[in-house]
MIVEXPA-524480 format. One line per field, with one value per residue (C-alpha): z, y, x. Coordinates in pm, whole numbers. Layout:
MIVEXPA-524480
Z = (Z, ...)
Y = (Y, ...)
X = (X, ...)
This chain:
MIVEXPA-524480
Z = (771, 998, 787, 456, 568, 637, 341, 109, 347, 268, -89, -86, 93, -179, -458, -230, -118, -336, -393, -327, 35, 182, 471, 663, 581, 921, 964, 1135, 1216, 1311, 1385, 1625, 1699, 1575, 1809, 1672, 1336, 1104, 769, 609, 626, 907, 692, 793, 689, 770, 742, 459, 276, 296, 342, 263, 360, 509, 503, 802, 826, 928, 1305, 1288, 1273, 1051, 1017, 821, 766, 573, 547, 419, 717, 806, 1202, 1307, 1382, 1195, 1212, 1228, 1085, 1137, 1133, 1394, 1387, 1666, 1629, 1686, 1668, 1489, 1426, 1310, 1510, 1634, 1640, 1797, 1814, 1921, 2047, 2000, 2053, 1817, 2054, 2310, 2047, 2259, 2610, 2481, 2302, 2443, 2261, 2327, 2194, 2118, 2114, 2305, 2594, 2436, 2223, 2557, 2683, 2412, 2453, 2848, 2757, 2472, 2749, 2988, 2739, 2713, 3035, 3108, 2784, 2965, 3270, 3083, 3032, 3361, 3346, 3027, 3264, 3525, 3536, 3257, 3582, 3732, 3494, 3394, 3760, 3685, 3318, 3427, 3687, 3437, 3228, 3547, 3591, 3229, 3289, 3557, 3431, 3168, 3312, 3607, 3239, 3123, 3444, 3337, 2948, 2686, 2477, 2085, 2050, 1803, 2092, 2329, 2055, 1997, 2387, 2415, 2122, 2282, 2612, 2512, 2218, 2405, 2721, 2401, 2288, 2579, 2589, 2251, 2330, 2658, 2444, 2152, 2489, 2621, 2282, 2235, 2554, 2579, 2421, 2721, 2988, 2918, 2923, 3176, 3228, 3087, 3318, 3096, 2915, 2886, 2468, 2490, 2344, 2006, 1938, 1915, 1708, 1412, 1119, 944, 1168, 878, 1150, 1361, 1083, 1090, 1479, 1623, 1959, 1698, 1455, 1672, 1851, 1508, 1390, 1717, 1676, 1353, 1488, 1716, 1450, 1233, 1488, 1564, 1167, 1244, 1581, 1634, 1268, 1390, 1667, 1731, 1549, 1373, 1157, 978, 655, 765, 1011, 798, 511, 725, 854, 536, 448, 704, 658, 285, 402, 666, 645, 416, 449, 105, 324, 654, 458, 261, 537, 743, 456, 407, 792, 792, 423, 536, 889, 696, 377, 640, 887, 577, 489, 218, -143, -225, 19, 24, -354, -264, 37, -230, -502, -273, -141, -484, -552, -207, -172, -404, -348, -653, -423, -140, -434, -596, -241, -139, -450, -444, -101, -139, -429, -185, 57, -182, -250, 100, 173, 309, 73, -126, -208, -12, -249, -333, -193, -210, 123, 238, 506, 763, 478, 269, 8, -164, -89, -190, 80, -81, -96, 277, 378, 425, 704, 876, 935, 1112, 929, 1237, 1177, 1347, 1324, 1547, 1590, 1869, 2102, 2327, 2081, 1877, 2249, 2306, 1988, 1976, 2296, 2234, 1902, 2090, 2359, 2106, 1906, 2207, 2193, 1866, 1678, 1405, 1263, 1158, 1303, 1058, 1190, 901, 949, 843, 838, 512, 694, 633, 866, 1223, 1132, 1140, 1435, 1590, 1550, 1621, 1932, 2072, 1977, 1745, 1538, 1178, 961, 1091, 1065, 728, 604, 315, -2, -117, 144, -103, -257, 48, 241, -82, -134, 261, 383, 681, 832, 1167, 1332, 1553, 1244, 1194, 876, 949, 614, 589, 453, 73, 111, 117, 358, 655, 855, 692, 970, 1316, 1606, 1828, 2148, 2109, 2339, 2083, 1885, 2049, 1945, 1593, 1571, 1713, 1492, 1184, 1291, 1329, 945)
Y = (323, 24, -185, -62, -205, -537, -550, -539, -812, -1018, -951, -999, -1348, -1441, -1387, -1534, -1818, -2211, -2325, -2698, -2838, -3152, -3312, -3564, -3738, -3671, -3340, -3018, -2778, -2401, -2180, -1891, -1579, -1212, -970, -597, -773, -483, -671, -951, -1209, -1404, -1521, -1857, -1895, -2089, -1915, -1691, -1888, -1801, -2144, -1996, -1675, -1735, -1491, -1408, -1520, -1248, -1355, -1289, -1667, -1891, -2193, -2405, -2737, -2900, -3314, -3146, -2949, -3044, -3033, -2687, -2340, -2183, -1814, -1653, -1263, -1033, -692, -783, -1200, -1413, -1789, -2134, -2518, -2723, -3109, -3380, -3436, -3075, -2903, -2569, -2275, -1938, -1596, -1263, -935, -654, -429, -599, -868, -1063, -1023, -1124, -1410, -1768, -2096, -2445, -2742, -3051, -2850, -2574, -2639, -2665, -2288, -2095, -2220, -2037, -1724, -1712, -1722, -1461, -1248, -1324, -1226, -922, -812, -872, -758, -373, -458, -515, -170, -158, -412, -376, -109, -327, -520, -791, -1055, -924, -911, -1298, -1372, -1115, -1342, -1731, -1651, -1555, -1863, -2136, -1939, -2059, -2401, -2438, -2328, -2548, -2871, -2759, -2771, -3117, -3282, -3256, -3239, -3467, -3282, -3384, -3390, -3129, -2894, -2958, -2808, -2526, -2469, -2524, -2294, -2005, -2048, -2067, -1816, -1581, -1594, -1616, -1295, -1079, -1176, -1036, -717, -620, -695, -409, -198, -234, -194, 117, 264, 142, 420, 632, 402, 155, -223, -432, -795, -1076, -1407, -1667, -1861, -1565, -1646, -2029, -2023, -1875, -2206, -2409, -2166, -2326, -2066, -2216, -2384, -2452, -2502, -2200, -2005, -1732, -1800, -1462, -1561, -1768, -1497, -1190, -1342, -1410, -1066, -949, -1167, -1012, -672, -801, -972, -712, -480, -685, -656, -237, -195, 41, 236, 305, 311, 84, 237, -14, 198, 353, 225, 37, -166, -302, -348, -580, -717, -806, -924, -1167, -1302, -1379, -1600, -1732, -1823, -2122, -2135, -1901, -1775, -1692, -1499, -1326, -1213, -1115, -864, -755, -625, -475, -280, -181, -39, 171, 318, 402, 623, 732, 1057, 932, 899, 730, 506, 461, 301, 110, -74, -117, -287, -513, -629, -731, -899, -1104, -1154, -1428, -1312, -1108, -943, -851, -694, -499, -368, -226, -92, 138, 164, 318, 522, 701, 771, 872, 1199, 1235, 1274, 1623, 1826, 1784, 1980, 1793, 1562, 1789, 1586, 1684, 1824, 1944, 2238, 2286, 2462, 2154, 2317, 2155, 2265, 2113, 2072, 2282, 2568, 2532, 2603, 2951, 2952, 2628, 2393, 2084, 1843, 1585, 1294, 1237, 987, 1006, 633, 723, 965, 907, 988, 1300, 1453, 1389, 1462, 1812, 1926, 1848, 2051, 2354, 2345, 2333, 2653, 2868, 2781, 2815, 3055, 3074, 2719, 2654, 2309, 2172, 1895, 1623, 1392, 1075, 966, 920, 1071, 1441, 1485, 1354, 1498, 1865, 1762, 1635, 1951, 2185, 2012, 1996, 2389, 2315, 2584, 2537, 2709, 2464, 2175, 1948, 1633, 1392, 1377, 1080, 856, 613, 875, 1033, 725, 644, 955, 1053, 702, 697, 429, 568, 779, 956, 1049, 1410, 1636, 1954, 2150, 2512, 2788, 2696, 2307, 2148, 1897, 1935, 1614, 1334, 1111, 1323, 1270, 1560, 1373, 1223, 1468, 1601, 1782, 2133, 2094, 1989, 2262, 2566, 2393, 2434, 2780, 2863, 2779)
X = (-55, 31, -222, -101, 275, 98, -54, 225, 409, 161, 166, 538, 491, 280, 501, 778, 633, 666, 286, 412, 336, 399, 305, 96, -203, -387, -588, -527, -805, -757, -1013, -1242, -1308, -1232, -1352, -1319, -1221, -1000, -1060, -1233, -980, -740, -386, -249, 126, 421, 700, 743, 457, 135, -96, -425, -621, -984, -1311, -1463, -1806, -2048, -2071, -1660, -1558, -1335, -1293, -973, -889, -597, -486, -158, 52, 340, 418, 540, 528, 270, 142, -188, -238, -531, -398, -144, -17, 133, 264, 108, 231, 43, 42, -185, -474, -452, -793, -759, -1050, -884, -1017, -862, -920, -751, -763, -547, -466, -142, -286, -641, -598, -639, -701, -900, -973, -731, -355, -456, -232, 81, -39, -145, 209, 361, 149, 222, 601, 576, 387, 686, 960, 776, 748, 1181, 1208, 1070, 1318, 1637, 1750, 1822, 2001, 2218, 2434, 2534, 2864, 2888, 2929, 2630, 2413, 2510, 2383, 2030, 1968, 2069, 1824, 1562, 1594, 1618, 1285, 1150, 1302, 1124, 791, 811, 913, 571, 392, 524, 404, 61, 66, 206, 455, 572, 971, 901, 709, 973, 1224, 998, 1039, 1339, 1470, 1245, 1422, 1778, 1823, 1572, 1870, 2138, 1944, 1983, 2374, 2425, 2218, 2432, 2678, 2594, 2541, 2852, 3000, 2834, 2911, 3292, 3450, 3345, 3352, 3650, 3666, 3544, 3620, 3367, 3312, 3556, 3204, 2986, 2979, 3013, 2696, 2844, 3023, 2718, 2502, 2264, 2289, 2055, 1835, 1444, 1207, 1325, 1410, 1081, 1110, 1108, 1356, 1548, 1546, 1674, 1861, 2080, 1992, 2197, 2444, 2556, 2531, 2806, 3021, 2985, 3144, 3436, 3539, 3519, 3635, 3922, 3787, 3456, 3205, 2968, 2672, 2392, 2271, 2621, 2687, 3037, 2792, 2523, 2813, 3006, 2651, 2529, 2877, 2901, 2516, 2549, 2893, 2741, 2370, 2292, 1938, 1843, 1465, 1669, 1954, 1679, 1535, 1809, 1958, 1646, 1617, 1994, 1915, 1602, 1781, 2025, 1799, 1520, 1843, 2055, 2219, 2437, 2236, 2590, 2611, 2239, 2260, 2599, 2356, 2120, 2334, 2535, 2167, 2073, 2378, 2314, 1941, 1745, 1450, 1246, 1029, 1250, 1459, 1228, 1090, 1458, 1531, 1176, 1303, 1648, 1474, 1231, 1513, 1765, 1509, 1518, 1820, 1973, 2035, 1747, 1425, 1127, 909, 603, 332, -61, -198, -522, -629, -880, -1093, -1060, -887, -548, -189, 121, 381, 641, 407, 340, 711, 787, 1035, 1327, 985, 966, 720, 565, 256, 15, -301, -694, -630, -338, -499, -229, 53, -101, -159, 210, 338, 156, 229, 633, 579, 422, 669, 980, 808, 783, 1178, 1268, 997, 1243, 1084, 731, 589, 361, 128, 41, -245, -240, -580, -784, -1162, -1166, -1429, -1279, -1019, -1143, -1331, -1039, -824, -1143, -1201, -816, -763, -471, -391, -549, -221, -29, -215, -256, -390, -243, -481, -316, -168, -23, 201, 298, 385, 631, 763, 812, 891, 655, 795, 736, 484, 756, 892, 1008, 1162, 1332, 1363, 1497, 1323, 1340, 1219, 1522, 1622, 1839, 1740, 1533, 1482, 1426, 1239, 1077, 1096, 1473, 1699, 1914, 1645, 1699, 2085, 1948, 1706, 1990, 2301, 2080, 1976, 2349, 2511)
């Protein structure tokens, strides 16, 4: 599934993306090693442009050179894709392993230092990023302390790196942008935390320059622009602004249809740069078709995206978005998608239901997960017999599949696999593996976008029981 998603991002960068490049006369070499390689080809792109896509050779190698890159952030893709700087002169050879592609991949070669720099720091962010709910409920003074401690940390580690490597201005930006809007970042995300919890809580007081930062901000910022600290932090930003155009009507809730209305609002008034505000309402239409309830409000998201966004593809992938989620939406009959059973015969899904079911995927590739996800769906049954829980692979081999259920002792009635994933990912919106349906005994839908492991389920589950 995961692949399939990449896939048509890449397609959509191509048809995005201006053929004409400029840059330098000097060369720039990128290339290495794909260890457990999951297709053919490694994609180098800058930005939303794709710069060229290069085979693998048959030892898993590539190799690219161009005369005609500009100095940057560029960004690798093979299956999974992290970001490198490159300049003229650069001539870096990089590893990676898809099976533990961040944490296994290391470069060398001339302009390898400066690119292992900004793997360690993605690594860093990574780890806070696991210790900051912990921190997003303590005091807003407190937690200023816990962050500005954090980023003297990153300062510090950098400048111990500039001792002993020469750095571009244009690195030192890079660095520099990561550090800051990383620390801006986590400001705006205690603040949707707070936000969301102040209606049971009350208000707190803020030390006076807590958002000093938001005076300074670069909207539109071209080098940064497909930046991942640059571009969340702006993502969050908006959540924020958005709210304070709702507040006292509405919660704070990103994913209601007054948020990502004010959101998108405020991003097509705001952002100049036409690829950052393209890809900014793409994110906040995406967020609310993939959560909504509304087929109304779904299309209203849709048509105020087209009349923001300038980008072709972007447009025609939201509106087969809000399509598929429009059918989805409660109230209405299940899309009647091909299945097939343990005895490899077909079944369509609506003549599966015969009781309230709740429809949960599953794939072999995630032992971990299909474990979990079964066990939660056998545990909830034993509690609420009235539903079916029907198990739907997502996997295209027949065979491990079987062997799979066979060999865990799942019950065969209520397990299924898609015949055609294509259709079924359209029409059901898999968007998410944790993804759940709950449907009542005639195939229509009650809840479009559940999740089995979420706390609320068992309310879910009994409320629906109850009308």
């Amino acid at each position: 599934m995961i692949k399939k998603i990449l896939s048509l991002f890449f397609i959509l960068l191509l048809l995005s993306c201006n053929s004409n490049r400029k840059g330098e006369n000097a060369g720039i070499s990128i290339g290495g090693e794909i260890v457990n390689p999951k297709s053919e080809y490694v994609v180098i792109a800058k930005g939303d442009c794709i710069v060229d896509s290069v085979k693998l050779e048959k030892d898993n190698t590539f190799l690219y050179s161009s005369k005609n890159l500009t100095p940057g952030l560029y960004s690798f893709r093979h299956n999974e894709y992290q970001v490198m700087h490159l300049e003229p002169g650069d001539s870096i050879m990089l590893r990676v392993n898809t099976m533990d592609f961040d944490e296994s991949l290391t470069y060398t070669g001339v302009g390898a230092e400066k690119n292992n720099l900004l793997i360690e720091m993605f690594l860093y962010n990574e780890a806070e990023s696991r210790l900051m709910p912990k921190l997003y409920i303590l005091p807003p003074a407190e937690f200023q302390k816990k962050i500005d401690s954090m980023k003297t940390e990153r300062i510090i580690f950098y400048n111990e790196f500039k001792k002993n490597n020469t750095v571009s201005e244009n690195f030192s930006k890079i660095v520099s942008a990561s550090i800051n809007y990383d620390y801006y970042s986590k400001k705006e995300l205690y603040a949707s935390a707070y936000n969301a919890r102040e209606r049971f809580s009350g208000p707190e007081e803020f030390p006076k320059k807590f958002y000093s930062y938001r005076d300074d901000i670069d909207f539109n910022n071209n080098q940064l622009k497909t930046y991942y600290p640059y571009f969340l932090f702006l993502n969050r930003y908006f959540d924020n602004m958005a709210y304070e155009e709702y507040n006292g009507i509405h919660w704070f809730d990103r994913k209601s249809y007054i948020h990502n209305l004010h959101k998108m609002e405020l991003i097509g008034d705001i952002v100049k740069d036409e690829e950052l505000r393209n890809n900014l309402l793409r994110l906040s239409a995406r967020r609310y078709l993939l959560n909504g309830k509304n087929a109304e409000k779904e299309n209203d998201i849709k048509e105020y995206f087209l009349r923001l966004s300038t980008n072709e593809a972007y447009k025609k992938e939201i509106t087969k978005l809000a399509e598929a989620t429009i059918k989805l939406t409660p109230g209405e009959k299940i899309p009647n998608v091909l299945l097939v059973d343990a005895n490899n015969n077909n079944r369509s899904l609506r003549d599966v239901i015969k009781k309230h079911t709740v429809l949960y995927f599953w794939s072999s590739n995630s032992i971990k997960h299909y474990r979990d996800i079964h066990s939660r769906a056998a545990e909830l049954h034993d509690r609420f017999p009235e539903y079916d829980f029907v198990a739907i692979n997502t996997d295209s081999h027949f065979k491990k599949w079987r062997e799979t259920i066979n060999n865990n002792g799942y019950t065969k009635s209520y397990e299924y696999q898609i015949d055609d994933l294509d259709d079924a990912e359209r029409k059901l919106v898999l968007n998410s593996m944790n993804k759940a349906i709950i449907l009542d005994h005639k195939g229509r839908i009650l809840e479009n976008n559940a999740n089995i492991f979420v706390v609320n389920i068992e309310t879910l589950l009994l409320g629906h029981l109850n009308k």
